[in-house]
C-alpha positions as CSV (number, residue, x, y, z in Angstrom):
1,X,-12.9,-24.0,5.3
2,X,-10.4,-23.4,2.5
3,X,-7.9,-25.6,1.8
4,X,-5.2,-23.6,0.6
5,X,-2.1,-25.6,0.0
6,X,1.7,-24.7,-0.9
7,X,2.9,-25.0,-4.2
8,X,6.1,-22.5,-4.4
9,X,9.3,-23.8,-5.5
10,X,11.2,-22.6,-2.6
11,X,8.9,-24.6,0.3
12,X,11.3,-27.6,0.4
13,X,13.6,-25.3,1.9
14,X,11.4,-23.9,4.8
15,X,9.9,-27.2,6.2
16,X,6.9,-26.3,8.3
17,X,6.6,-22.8,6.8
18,X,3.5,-22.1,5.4
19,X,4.1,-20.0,2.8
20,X,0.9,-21.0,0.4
21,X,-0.7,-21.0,-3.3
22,X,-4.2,-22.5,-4.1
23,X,-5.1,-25.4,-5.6
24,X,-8.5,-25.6,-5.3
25,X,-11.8,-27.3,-7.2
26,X,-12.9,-24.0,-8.4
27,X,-11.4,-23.0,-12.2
28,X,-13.3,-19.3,-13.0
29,X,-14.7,-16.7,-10.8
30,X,-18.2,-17.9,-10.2
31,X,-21.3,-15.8,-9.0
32,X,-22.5,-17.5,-5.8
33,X,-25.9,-17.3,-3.4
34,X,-24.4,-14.4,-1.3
35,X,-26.7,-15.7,1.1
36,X,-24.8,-15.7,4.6
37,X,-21.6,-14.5,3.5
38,X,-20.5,-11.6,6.0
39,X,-20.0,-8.1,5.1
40,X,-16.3,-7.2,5.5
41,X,-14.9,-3.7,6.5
42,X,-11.5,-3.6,6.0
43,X,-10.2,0.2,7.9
44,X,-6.2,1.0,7.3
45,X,-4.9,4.0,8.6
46,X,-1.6,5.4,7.3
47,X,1.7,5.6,9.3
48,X,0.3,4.5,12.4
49,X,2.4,3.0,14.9
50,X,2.0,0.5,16.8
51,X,3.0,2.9,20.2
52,X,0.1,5.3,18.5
53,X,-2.6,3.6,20.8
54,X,-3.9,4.4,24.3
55,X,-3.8,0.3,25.1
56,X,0.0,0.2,23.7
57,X,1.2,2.2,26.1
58,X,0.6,5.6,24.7
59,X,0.9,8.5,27.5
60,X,-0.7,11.1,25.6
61,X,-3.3,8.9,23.3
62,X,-6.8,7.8,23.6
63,X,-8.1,5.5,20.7
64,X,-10.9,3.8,22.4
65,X,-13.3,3.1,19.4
66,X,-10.3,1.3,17.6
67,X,-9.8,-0.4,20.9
68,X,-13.3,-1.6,21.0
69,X,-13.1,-3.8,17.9
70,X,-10.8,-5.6,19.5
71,X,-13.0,-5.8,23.2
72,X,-15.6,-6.9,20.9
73,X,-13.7,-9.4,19.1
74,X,-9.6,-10.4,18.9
75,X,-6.1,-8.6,18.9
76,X,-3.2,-9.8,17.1
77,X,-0.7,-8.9,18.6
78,X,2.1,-9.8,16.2
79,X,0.7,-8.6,13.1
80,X,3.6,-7.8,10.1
81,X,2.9,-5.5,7.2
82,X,5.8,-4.2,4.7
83,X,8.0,-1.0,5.7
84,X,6.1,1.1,3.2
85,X,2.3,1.6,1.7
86,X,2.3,0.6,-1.7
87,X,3.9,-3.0,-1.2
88,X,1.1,-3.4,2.1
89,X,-1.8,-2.0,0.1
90,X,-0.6,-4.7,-3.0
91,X,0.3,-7.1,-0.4
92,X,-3.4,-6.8,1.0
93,X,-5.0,-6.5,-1.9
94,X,-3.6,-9.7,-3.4
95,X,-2.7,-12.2,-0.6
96,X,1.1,-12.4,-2.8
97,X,4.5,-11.1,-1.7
98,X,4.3,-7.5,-3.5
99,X,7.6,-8.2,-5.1
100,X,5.7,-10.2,-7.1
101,X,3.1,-7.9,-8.2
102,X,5.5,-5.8,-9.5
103,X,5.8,-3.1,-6.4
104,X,8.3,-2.3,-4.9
105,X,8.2,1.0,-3.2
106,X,6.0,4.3,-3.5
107,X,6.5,6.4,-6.2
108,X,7.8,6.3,-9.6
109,X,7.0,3.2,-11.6
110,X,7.8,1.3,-8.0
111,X,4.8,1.7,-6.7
112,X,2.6,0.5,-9.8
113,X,0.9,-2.9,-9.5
114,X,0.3,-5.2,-12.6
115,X,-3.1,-5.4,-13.6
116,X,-3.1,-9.0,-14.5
117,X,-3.2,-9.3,-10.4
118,X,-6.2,-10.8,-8.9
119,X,-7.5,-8.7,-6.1
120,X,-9.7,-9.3,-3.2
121,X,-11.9,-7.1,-4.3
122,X,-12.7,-8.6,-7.9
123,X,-13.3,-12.0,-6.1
124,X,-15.7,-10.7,-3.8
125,X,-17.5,-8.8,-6.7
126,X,-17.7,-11.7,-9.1
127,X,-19.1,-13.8,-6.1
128,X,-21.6,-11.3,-5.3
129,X,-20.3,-8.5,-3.1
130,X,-20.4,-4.7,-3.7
131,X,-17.6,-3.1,-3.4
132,X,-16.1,0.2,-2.0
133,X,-13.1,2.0,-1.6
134,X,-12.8,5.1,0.3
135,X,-9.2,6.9,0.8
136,X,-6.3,5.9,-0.6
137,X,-4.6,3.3,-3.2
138,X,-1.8,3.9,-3.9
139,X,-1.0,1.6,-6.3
140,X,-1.7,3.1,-9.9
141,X,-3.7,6.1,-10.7
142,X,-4.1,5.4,-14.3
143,X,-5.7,2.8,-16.5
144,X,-5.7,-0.1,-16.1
145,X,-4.7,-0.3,-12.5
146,X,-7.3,2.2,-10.8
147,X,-9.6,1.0,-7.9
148,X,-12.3,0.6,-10.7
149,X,-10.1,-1.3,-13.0
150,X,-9.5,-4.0,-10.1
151,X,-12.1,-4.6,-8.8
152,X,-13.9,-1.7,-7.0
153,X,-17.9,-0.7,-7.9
154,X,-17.4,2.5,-5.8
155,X,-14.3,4.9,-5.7
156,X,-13.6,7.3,-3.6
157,X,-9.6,8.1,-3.9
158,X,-6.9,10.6,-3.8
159,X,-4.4,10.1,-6.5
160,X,-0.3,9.2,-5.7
161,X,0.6,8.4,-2.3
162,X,-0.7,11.3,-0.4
163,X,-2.4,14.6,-0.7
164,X,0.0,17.6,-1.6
165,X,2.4,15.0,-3.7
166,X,3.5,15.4,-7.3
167,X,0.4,13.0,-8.0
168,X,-1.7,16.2,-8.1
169,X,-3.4,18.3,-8.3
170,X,-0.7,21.3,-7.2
171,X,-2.1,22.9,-4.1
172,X,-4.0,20.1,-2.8
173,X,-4.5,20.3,1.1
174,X,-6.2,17.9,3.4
175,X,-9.1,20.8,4.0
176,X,-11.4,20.7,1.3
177,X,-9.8,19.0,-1.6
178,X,-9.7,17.6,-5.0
179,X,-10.3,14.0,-4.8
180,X,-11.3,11.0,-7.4
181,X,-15.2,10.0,-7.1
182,X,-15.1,7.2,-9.6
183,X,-12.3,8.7,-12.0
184,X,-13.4,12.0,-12.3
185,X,-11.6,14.8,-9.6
186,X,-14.3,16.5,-7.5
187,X,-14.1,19.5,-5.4
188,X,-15.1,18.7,-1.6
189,X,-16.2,20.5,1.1
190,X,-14.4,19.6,4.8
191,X,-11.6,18.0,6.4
192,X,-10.6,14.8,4.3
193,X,-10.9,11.8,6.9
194,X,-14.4,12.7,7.4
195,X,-15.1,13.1,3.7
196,X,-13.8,9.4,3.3
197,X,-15.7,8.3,6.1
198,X,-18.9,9.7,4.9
199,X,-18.9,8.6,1.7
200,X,-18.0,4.8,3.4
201,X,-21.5,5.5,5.7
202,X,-23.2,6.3,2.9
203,X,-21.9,3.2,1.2
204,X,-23.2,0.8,3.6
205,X,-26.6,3.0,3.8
206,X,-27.3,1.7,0.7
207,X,-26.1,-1.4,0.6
208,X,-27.2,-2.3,3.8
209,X,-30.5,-3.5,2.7
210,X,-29.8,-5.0,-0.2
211,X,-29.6,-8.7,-0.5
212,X,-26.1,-9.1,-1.7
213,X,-23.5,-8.6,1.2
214,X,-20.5,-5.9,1.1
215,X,-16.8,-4.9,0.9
216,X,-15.7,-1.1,2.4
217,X,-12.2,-0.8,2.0
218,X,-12.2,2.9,4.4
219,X,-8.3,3.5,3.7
220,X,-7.6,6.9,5.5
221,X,-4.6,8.8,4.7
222,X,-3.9,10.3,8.3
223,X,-1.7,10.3,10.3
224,X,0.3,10.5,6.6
225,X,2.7,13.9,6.2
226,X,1.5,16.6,5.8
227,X,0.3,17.0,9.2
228,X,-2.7,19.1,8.8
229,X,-5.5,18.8,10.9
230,X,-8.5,20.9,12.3
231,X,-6.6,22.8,15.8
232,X,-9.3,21.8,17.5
233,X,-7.8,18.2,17.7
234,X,-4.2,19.2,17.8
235,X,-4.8,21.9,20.6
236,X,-5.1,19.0,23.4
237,X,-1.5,17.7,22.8
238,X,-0.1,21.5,22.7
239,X,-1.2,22.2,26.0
240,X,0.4,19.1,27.3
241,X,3.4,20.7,25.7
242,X,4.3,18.0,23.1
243,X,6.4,18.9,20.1
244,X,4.1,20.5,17.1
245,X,5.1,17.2,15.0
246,X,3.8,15.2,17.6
247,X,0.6,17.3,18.5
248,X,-0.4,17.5,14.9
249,X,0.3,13.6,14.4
250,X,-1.9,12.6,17.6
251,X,-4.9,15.1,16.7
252,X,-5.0,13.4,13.3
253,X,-4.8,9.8,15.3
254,X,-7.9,11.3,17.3
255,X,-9.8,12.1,14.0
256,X,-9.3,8.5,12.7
257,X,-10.6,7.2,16.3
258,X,-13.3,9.4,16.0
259,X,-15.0,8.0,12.2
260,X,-13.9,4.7,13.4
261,X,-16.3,5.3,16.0
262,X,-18.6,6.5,13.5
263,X,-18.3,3.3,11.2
264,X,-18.6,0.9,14.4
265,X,-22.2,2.9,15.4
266,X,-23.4,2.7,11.9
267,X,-23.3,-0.8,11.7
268,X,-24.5,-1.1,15.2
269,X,-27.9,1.4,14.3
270,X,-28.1,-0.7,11.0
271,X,-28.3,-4.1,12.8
272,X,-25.8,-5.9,11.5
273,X,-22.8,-6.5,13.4
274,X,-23.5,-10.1,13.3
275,X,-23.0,-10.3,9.9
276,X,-20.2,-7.7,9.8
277,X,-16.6,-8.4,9.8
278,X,-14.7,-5.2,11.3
279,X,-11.0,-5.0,10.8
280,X,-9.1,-2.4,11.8
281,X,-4.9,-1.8,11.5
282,X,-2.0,0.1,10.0
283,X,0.1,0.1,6.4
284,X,3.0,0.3,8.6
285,X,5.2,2.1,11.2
286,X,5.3,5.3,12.3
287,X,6.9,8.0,10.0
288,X,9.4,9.1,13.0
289,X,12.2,10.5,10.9
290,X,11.3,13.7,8.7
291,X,14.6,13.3,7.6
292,X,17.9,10.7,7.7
293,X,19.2,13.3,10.9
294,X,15.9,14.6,12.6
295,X,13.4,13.3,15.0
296,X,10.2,13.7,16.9
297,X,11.4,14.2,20.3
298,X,9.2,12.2,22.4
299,X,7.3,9.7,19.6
300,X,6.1,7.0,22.1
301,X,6.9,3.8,20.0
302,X,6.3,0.9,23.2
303,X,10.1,0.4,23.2
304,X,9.9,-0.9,19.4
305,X,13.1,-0.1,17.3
306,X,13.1,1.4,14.2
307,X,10.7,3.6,11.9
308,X,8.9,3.8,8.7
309,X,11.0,2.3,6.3
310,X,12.6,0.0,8.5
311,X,12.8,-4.3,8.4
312,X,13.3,-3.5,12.4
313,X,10.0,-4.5,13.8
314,X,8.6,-0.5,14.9
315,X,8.6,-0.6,11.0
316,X,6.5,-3.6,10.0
317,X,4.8,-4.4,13.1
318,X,1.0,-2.4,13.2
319,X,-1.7,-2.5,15.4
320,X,-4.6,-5.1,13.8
321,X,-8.0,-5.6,15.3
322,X,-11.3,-7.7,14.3
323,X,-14.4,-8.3,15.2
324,X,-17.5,-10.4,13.9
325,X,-19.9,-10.8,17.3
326,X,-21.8,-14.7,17.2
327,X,-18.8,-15.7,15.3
328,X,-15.5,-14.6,17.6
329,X,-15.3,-14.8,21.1
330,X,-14.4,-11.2,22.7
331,X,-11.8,-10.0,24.2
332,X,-9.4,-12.7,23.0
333,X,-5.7,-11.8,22.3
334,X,-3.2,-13.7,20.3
335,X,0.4,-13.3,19.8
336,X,0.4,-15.7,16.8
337,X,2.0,-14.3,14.1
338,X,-0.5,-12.8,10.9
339,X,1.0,-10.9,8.0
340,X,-0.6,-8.6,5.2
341,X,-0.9,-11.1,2.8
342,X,-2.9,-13.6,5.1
343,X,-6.2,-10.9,4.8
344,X,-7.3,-12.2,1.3
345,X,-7.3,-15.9,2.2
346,X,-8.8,-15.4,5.2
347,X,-11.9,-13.3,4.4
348,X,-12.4,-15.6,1.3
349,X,-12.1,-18.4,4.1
350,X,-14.3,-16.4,5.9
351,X,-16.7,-15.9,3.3
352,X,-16.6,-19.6,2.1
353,X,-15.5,-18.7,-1.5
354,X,-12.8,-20.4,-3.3
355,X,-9.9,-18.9,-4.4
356,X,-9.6,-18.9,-8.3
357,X,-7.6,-22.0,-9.2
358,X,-4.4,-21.2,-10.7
359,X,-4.2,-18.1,-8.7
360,X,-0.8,-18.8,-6.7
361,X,-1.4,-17.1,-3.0
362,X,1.5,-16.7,-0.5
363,X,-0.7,-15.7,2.3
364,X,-2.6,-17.9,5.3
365,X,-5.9,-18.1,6.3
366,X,-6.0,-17.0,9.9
367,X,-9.3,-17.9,10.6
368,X,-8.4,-21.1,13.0
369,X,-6.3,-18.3,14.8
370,X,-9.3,-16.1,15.2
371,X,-11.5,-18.7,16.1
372,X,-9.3,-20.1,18.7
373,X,-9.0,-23.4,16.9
374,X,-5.6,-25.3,16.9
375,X,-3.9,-25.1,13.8
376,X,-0.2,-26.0,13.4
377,X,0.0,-25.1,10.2
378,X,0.8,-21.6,10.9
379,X,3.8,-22.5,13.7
380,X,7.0,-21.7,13.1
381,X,6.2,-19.9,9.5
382,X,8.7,-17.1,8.3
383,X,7.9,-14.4,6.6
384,X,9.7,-12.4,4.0
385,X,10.2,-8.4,3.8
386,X,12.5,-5.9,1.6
387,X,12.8,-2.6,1.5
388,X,14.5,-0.1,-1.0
389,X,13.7,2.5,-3.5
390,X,13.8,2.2,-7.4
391,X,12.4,-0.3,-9.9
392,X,15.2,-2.5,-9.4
393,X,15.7,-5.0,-6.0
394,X,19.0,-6.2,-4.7
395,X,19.8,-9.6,-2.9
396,X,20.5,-8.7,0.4
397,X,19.9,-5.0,0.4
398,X,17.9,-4.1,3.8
399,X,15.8,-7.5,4.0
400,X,14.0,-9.6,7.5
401,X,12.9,-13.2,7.3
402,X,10.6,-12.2,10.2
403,X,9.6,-15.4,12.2
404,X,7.2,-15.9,15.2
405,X,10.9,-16.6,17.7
406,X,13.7,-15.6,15.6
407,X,14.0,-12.6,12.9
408,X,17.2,-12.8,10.5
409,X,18.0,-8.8,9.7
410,X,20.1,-6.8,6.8
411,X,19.9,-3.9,8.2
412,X,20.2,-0.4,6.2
413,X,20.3,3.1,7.6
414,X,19.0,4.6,4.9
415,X,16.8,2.0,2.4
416,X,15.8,5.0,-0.2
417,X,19.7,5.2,-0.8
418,X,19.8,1.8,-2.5
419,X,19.4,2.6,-5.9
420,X,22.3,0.7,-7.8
421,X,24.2,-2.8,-7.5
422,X,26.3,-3.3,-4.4
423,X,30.0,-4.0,-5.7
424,X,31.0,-7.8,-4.3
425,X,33.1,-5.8,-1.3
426,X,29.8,-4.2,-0.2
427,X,27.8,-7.5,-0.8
428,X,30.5,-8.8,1.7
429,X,30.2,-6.5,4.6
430,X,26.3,-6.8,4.7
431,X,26.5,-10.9,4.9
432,X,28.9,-10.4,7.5
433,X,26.6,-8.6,9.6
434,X,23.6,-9.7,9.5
435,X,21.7,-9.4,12.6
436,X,19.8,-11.7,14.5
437,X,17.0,-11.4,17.3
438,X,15.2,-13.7,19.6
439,X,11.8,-11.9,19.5
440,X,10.2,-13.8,22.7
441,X,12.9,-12.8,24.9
442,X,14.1,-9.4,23.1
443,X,11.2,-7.7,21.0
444,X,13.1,-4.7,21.6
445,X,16.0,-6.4,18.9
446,X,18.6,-4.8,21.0
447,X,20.7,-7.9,21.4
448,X,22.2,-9.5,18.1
449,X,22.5,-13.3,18.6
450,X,24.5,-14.2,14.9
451,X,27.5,-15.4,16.7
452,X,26.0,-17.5,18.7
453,X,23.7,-18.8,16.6
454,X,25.6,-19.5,13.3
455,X,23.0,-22.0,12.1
456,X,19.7,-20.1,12.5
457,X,21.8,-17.8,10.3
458,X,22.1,-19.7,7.5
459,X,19.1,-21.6,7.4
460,X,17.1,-18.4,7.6
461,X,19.8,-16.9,4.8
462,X,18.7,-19.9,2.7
463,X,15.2,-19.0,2.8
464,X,15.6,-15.4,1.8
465,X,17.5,-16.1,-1.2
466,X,15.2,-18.7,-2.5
467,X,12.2,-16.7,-2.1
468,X,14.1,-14.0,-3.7
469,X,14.9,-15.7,-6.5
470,X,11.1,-16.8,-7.2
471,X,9.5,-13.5,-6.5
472,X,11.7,-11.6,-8.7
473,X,11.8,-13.9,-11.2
474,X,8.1,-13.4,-11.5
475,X,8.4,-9.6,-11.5
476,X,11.0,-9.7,-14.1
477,X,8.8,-11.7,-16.3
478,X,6.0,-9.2,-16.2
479,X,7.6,-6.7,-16.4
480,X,6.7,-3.0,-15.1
481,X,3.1,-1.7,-15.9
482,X,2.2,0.1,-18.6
483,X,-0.2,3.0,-18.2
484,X,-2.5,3.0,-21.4
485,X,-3.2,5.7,-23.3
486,X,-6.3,6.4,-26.1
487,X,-8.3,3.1,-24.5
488,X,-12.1,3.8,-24.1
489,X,-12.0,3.0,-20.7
490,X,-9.7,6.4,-20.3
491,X,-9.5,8.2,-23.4
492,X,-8.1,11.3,-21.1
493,X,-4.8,10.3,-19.3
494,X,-3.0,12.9,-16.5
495,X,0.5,11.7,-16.5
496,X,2.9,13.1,-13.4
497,X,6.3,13.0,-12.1
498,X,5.1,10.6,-9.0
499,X,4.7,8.0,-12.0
500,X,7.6,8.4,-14.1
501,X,10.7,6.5,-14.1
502,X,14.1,6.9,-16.0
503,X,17.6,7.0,-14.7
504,X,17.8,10.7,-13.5
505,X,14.7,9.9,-11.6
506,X,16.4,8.2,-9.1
507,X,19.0,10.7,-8.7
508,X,17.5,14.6,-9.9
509,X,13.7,13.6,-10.2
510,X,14.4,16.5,-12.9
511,X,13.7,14.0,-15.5
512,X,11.7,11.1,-16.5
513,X,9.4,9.4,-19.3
514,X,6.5,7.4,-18.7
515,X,5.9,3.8,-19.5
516,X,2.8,3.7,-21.8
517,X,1.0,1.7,-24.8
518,X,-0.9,3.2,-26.8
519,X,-4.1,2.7,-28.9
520,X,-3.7,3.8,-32.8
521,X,-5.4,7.7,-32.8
522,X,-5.4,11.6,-32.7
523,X,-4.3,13.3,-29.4
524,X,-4.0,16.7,-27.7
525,X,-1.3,16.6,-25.6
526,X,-0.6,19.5,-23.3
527,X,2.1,20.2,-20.6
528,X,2.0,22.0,-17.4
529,X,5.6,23.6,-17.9
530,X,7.6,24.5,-14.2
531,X,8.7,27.6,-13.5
532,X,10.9,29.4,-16.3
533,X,13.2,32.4,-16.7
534,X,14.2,32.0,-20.0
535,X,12.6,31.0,-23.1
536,X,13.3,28.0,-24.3
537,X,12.0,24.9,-26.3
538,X,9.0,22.1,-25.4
539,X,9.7,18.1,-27.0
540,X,7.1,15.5,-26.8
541,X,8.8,12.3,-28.5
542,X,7.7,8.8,-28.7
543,X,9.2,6.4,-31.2
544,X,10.0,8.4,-34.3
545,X,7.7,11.1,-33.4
546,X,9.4,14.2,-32.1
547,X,7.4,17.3,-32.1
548,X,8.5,20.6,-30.7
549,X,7.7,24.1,-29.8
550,X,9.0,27.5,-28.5
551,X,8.4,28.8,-24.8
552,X,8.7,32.1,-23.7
553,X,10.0,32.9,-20.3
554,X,7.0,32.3,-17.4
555,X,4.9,29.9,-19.5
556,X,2.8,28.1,-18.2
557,X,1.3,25.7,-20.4
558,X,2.0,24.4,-24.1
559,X,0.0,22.5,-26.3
560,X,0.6,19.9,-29.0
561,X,-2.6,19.3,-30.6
562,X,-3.7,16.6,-33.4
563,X,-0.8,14.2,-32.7
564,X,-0.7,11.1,-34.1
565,X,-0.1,8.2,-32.0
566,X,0.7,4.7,-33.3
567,X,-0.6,1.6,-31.5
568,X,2.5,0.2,-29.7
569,X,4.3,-0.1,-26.6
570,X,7.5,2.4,-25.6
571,X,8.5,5.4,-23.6
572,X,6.6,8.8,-23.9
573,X,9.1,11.5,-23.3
574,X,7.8,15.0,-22.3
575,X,10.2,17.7,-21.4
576,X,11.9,21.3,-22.2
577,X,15.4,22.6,-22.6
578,X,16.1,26.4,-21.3
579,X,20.0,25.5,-22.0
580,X,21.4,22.3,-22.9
581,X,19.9,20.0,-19.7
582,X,16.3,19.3,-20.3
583,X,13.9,18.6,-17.0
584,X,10.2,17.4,-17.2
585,X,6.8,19.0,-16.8
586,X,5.1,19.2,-13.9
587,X,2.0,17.6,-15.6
588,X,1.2,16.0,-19.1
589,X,-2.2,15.3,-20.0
590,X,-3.1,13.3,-22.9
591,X,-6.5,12.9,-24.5
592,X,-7.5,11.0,-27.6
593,X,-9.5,13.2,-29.5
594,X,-11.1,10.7,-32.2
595,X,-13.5,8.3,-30.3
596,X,-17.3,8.8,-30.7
């Protein structure tokens, strides 16, 4: 088993808590006999609740396939993700706290990890796996921090954080749509959950006989807003005379029940369950507000509180499944607390490879847990969560130190509001009430224990600033990720607003730049120009370059062609002024013009 132990600087503080980094024999990433490693299929749906399953509670839902991972192998119960998809997915992919991978929420530059991160997926590949994603990322749609950049042989993906978003393309619809087969968009044909799950069957068609196991990372992006789905799944929940929100969310759950069924018989027909690890859980809460002062009337969320977004557990705490028959006993449940980051430790555990020395991991290996072994090393750990919007994270804005009994809280009504420095006064308030929860007696968090517990308060305060302090140290180092343009790896770049940052982005989203280096060469750029009325002027500047151009009123598009680019590191600033304000493009593509 791997021996991962804890090296952080903050552990003296947290006595048993098993917050951990490797130090282990290995020093490189090492090919080895995959030879009786188990495949691993990893499925994460999007927005899913932990009230969205019939065995939760759910009046209205049926999920039984997802239900029968866990008849055929374990349930945890208690399993904690981040309030949002980009930090889980980094989380996930890394086994690190996703602060310190340099995400921090989902769109802009906040949701774009650092390349230099290790992911599960290039350590299963350089020890023998093939390796597929199918769905979404969600963490970088350009070079270098694509699915094929990190790590992934196979790529199936739509770009941003959702279809119809201002990753593109404009129009984009979950019936047939434009999605990324290995970096190049491709028109489909069909609804897009079972376009993902086909391509992941088709996947382990072919890899199914080969002698090197596999990685499927199916990532679906139901039940994710928009709610579009075939009415043939949504009519069910109409006649039962559920709110259209509602109906539309369910019949999306039903779709995802329905291919996970489809996964589970494939591997079945294909005899190999026994070498097969199945997981199957959630990003993170349900999405129950559309806005800050609407609801779904009637969301069944099994008496959790809070939503999407939230540090309140209905946020953070997802349903999470596995099975791996000859290996786990069935039928077992487990209230034992596992976390995001404890997946990469635990399938290398799994898979008996070593984790890359040097390579600092916060996560656990759960595999004691799954196999029913005793294992105190995982008692009475905390774990860390923090939630906001913009590039920038706050001490004590909206945080949890989330612990198997107790969960310390800063709450926050409304996390995408935190986008500048709390004065001192407002620092104030917050540490004055923070919140705390006895989660064996209250999982509900309905009754705040601070007062009476003044010194679970501040240990669990001390905690949270020390691991503060180290994450974001370490994301203030790197620094946010550039997106590279004129490499030969993507000599054609599509740059959007959902990856642009800049300080009216936070505020307008009228206007942003992009974060880029750049290789030394010719370029075409071109902009997709909104809507205009007037004529007016396009500028493309970067450095001491600043080109421009006239528009007429209702263009759509203007070029800039044979640019010279210099090799460097800045801003690239792409916009037009009708009057004195400038706002963005909808689009900017730039492509290097002089590679052979």
């Amino acid at each position: 088993m791997t021996d991962i132990k804890n090296k952080s600087t903050f552990s003296k503080l947290l006595s048993g808590f098993a917050l951990t980094s490797a130090l282990l024999a290995s020093t490189a990433f090492t090919s080895a006999n995959a030879e009786g490693k188990p495949n691993i299929i990893i499925m994460m749906s999007d927005d899913q609740g932990y009230g969205d399953l019939g065995a939760h509670g759910n009046p209205y839902l049926k999920t039984p396939n997802i239900e029968k991972i866990g008849k055929q192998g374990l349930e945890m119960d208690t399993f904690i993700t981040y309030p949002n998809c980009s930090a889980t997915r980094a989380g996930l992919m890394t086994g690190r706290y996703p602060y310190r991978t340099g995400v921090t929420a989902v769109t802009q530059v906040d949701h774009l990890m650092n390349a230099s991160e290790v992911t599960l997926a290039e350590i299963l590949r350089d020890n023998g796996y093939s390796t597929g994603i199918f769905g979404k990322w969600h963490i970088g749609d350009n070079y270098p921090m694509r699915p094929t950049d990190q790590g992934f042989e196979e790529a199936l993906v739509h770009k941003g954080g959702g279809i119809g978003q201002a990753a593109g393309p404009a129009g984009n619809t979950y019936f047939d749509p434009i999605l990324e087969h290995n970096n190049v968009s491709t028109k489909y044909e069909g609804y897009v959950d079972d376009i993902f799950t086909e391509a992941a069957l088709d996947f382990i068609d072919e890899k199914k006989d080969e002698d090197k196991p596999f990685l499927v990372y199916l990532a679906t992006n139901l039940p994710h807003f928009p709610l579009q789905v075939p009415d043939s799944l949504a009519d069910r929940f109409r006649k039962m005379g559920l709110h259209e929100d509602n109906a539309l969310t369910f019949g999306m759950i039903e779709s995802i029940d329905y291919n996970v069924g489809r996964v589970l018989k494939k591997v079945k027909d294909a005899g190999i369950e026994k070498d097969t690890i199945v997981i199957f859980m959630s990003d993170n809460g349900p999405r129950d507000r559309r806005t800050k002062n609407d609801s779904y009337p009637g969301r069944w969320v099994a008496n959790l509180r809070g939503t999407k977004t939230s540090v309140y557990d209905n946020g953070i705490r997802v349903p999470f499944f596995v099975s791996w028959p000859g290996v786990l006993d069935k039928g077992i449940k487990t209230d034992t607390m596992g976390t995001m980051i404890d997946i990469m430790p635990t399938l290398l555990d799994a898979a008996d490879i070593d984790i890359p020395d040097n390579l600092e991991i916060d996560g656990k290996s759960l595999l004691p847990v799954w196999k029913q072994e005793e294992d105190t090393t995982l008692d009475d750990r905390n774990f860390f969560v923090q939630m906001h919007y913009g590039p920038t994270p706050f001490k004590y804005m909206h945080f949890t130190v989330r612990g198997q009994k107790y969960k310390l809280i800063s709450p926050h009504d409304f996390p995408h509001g935190i986008l500048f420095q709390p004065t001192d006064d407002e620092l104030e308030q917050v540490l004055a009430n923070l919140e705390l929860y006895d989660l064996e007696n209250d999982p509900s968090e309905r009754i705040n224990i601070a007062a009476d517990h003044p010194e679970i308060v501040e240990e669990y305060l001390a905690q949270y600033e020390a691991w503060f302090d180290e994450v974001t140290e370490e994301r203030d180092a790197k620094g946010i990720q550039r997106i590279h343009l004129g490499s030969k790896q993507a000599p054609a770049v599509n740059l959007s607003q959902f990856d642009w940052g800049g300080p009216r982005v936070n505020v307008t989203n009228n206007l942003g730049h992009w974060r880029v280096k750049t290789e030394a060469g010719q370029y075409d750029v071109s902009l997709d120009l909104p809507k205009t009325e007037k004529d007016g002027i396009a500028h493309l500047q970067y450095h001491d370059l600043h080109l421009q151009q006239p528009i007429k009123a209702g263009q759509k598009h203007v070029m800039f062609k044979n640019v010279t680019l210099p090799a460097s590191e800045g801003n690239f600033h792409a916009y037009l002024k009708i009057e004195r304000l400038a706002e963005g493009p909808l689009f900017v593509d730039v492509v290097r013009t002089d590679l052979d």
